[in-house]
C-alpha positions in Angstrom: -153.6 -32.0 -61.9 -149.7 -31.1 -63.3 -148.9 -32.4 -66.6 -146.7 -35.5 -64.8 -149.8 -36.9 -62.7 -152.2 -36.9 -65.8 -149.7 -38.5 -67.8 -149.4 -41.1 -64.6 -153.1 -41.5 -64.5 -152.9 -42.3 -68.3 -150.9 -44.8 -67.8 -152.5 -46.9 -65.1 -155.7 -46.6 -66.9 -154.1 -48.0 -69.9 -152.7 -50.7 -67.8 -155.9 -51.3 -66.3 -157.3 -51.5 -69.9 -154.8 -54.3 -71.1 -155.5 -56.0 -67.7 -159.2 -55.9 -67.9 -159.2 -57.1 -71.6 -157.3 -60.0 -70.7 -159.8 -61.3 -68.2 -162.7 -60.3 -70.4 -161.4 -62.1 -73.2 -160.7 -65.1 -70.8 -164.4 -65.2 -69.3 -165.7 -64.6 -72.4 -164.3 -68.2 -73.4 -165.1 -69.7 -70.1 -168.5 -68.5 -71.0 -169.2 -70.9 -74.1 -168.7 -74.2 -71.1 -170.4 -71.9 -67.7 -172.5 -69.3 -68.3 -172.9 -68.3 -64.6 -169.9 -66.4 -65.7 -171.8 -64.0 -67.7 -172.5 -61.6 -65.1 -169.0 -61.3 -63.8 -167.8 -60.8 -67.7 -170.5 -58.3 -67.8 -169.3 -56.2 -65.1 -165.4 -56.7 -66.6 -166.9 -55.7 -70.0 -168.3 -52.4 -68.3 -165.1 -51.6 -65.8 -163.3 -51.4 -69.3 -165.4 -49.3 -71.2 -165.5 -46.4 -68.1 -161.7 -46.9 -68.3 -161.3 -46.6 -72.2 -163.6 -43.8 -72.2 -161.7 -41.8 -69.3 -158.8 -42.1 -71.8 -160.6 -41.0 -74.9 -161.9 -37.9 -73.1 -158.5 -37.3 -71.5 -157.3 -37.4 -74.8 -159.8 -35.2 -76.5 -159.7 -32.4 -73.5 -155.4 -32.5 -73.6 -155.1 -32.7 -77.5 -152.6 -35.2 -79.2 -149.8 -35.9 -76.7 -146.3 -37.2 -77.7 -145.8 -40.2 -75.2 -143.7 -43.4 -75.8 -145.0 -47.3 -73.9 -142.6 -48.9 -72.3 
């Protein structure tokens, strides 16, 4: 993969990070009045974890990369 299309792929995971969070902070307070929820927060909660930890290992393989968010 070329330098541009990891950094790409970076960034859609971290925008699929701030996405996911949002919903699992959402059904985690929809939660407390319907816990049939749980098991849909659940599965958020474990989409976001493969995603943070695709970055973190991206990160560790690459080194520290100078990259600014828009």
């Amino acid at each position: 993969m070329s330098d541009f299309d990891t950094e790409r792929a970076r960034e859609a995971a971290e925008d699929l990070a701030d996405l996911l969070s949002a919903y699992e902070l959402e059904l985690s307070a929809l939660e407390q009045d319907a816990p049939g929820v749980a098991p849909l927060r659940e599965a958020i909660g474990v989409a976001l974890a493969r995603v943070t930890f695709w970055i973190s290992d991206r990160d560790a393989e690459l080194g520290p990369v100078s990259r600014t968010r828009h």
